[in-house]
C-alpha positions in Angstrom: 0.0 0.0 0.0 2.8 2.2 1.0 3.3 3.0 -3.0 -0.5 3.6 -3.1 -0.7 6.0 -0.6 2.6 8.1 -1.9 1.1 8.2 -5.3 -2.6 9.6 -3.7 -0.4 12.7 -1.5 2.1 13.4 -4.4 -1.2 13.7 -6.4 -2.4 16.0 -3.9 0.8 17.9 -3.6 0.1 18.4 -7.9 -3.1 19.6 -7.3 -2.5 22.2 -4.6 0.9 23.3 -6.1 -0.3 23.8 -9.8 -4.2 24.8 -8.6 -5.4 21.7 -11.0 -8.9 21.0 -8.7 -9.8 17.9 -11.7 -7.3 15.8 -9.8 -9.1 15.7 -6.5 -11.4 13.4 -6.9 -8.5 10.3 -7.9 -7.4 11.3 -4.2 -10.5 11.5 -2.1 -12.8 10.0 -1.3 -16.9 11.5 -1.8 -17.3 12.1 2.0 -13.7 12.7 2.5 -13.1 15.2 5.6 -10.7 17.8 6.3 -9.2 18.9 9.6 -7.2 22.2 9.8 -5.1 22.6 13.4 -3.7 26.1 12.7 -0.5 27.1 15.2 0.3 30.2 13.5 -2.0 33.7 13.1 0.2 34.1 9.5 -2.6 32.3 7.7 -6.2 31.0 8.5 -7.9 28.0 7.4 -11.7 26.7 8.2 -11.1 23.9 11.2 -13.2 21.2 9.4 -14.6 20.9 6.1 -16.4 18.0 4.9 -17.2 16.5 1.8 -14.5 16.5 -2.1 -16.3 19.4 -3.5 -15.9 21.5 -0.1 -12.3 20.2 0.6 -11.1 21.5 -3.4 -12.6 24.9 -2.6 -10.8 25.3 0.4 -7.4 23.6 -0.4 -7.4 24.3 -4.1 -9.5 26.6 -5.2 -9.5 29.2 -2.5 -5.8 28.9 -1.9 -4.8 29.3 -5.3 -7.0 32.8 -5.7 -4.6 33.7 -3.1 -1.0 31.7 -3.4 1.1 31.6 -6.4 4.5 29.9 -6.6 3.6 27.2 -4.4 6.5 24.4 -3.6 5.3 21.7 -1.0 7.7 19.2 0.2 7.2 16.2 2.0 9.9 15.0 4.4 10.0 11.3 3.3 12.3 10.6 6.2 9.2 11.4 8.5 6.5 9.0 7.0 4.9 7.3 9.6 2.6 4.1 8.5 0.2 2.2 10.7 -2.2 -0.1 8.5 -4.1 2.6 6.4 -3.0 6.1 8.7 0.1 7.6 7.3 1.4 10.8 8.9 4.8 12.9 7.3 5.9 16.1 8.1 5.7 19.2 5.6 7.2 21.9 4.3 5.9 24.8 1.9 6.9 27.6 0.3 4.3 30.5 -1.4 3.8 33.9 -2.7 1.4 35.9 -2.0 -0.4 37.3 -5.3 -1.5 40.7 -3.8 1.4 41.6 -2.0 4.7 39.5 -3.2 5.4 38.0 0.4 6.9 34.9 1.2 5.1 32.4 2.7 7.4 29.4 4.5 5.7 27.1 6.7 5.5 23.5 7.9 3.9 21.2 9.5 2.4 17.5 9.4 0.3 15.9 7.5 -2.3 13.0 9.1 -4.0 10.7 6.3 -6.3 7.9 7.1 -6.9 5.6 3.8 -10.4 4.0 2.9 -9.7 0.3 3.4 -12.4 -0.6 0.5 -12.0 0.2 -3.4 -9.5 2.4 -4.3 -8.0 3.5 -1.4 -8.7 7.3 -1.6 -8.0 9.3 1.5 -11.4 9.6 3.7 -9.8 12.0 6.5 -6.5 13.9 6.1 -5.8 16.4 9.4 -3.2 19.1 8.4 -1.2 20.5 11.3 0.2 23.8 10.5 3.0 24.6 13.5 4.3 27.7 11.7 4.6 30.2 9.0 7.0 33.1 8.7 6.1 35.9 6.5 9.2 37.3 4.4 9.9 40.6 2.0 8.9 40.1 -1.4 12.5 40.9 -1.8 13.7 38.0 -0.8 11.3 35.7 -2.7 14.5 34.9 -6.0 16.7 33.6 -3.4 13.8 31.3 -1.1 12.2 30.3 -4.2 15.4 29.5 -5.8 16.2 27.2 -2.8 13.0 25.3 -2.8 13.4 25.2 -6.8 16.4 23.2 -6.4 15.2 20.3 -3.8 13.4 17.2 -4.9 9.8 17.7 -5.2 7.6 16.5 -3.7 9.0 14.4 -1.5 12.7 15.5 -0.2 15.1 14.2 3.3 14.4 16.5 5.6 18.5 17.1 5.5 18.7 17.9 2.0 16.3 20.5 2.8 18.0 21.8 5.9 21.2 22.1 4.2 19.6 24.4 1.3 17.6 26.5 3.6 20.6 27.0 5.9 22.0 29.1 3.1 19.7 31.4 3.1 20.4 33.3 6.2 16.6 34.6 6.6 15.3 30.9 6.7 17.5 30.7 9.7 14.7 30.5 12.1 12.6 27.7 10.5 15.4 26.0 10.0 15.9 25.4 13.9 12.0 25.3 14.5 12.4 22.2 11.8 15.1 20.4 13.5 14.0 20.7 17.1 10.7 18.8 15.5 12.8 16.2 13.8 
């Protein structure tokens, strides 16, 4: 199942990152719910939403009439598997359309796989434990450092060594590892 279940969240990850809302529906399942735990007042999501049309407003289409230049990572070093829950850590990257700011922010992700038919996701709970806001100035040089990792899913070290360049991503660097 385990290659299952990484095809389902990397199609997820296309989806969110390239705002394609067609693909949600090879991912989860009709009565599918969603569970936002936000830890951060840098962005706001609805705490439960329930149902594939209702989860592709909020995670696809709504985000995307906000976020631009999107770069999710999924710290495959963190997946967790017990029967058909899977949990991995996260980390994104994101512009904001109105305003140019940078976005960075990560988390964990918390899927539970239907055990019948095609295995779609029927709950996913996203964790968000922080997101820093930075200049729109300095969007080439974080962008160009989440451009270079492997996408989707990266070692949480690769990804700590290319963010430690960048002195601004300083911070969520050491949030990251004291979570590792």
């Amino acid at each position: 199942m385990t290659s299952t279940y990484k095809r389902h969240i990397g199609r997820y990850i296309k989806a969110k990152d390239q705002n394609k809302p067609h693909l949600m529906g090879s991912v989860f399942t009709q009565n599918a719910t969603l569970s936002m735990k936000v830890n951060s007042d840098n962005i706001a999501f609805p705490s439960a939403t329930a149902g594939l049309n209702e989860i592709t407003e909020v995670l696809i289409r709504g985000f995307n009439q906000s976020y631009e230049n999107i770069y999710t990572l999924c710290l495959n070093d963190t997946w967790l598997q017990r029967d058909c829950e899977v949990s991995c850590r996260w980390l994104v990257a994101m512009t904001e359309k109105s305003s140019g700011l940078v976005r960075v922010g990560f988390g964990e992700y918390q899927w539970v796989f239907a055990k019948e038919g095609l295995n779609l996701v029927s709950q996913l709970t996203i964790v968000i434990e922080d997101m820093q806001l930075f200049p729109a100035q300095q969007q080439p040089e974080i962008m160009g450092c989440f451009e270079n990792l492997s996408y989707p899913w990266a070692a949480t070290a690769d990804v700590l060594e290319s963010m430690s360049e960048i002195a601004v991503l300083g911070e969520v660097c050491s949030k990251i590892q004291r979570k590792a």
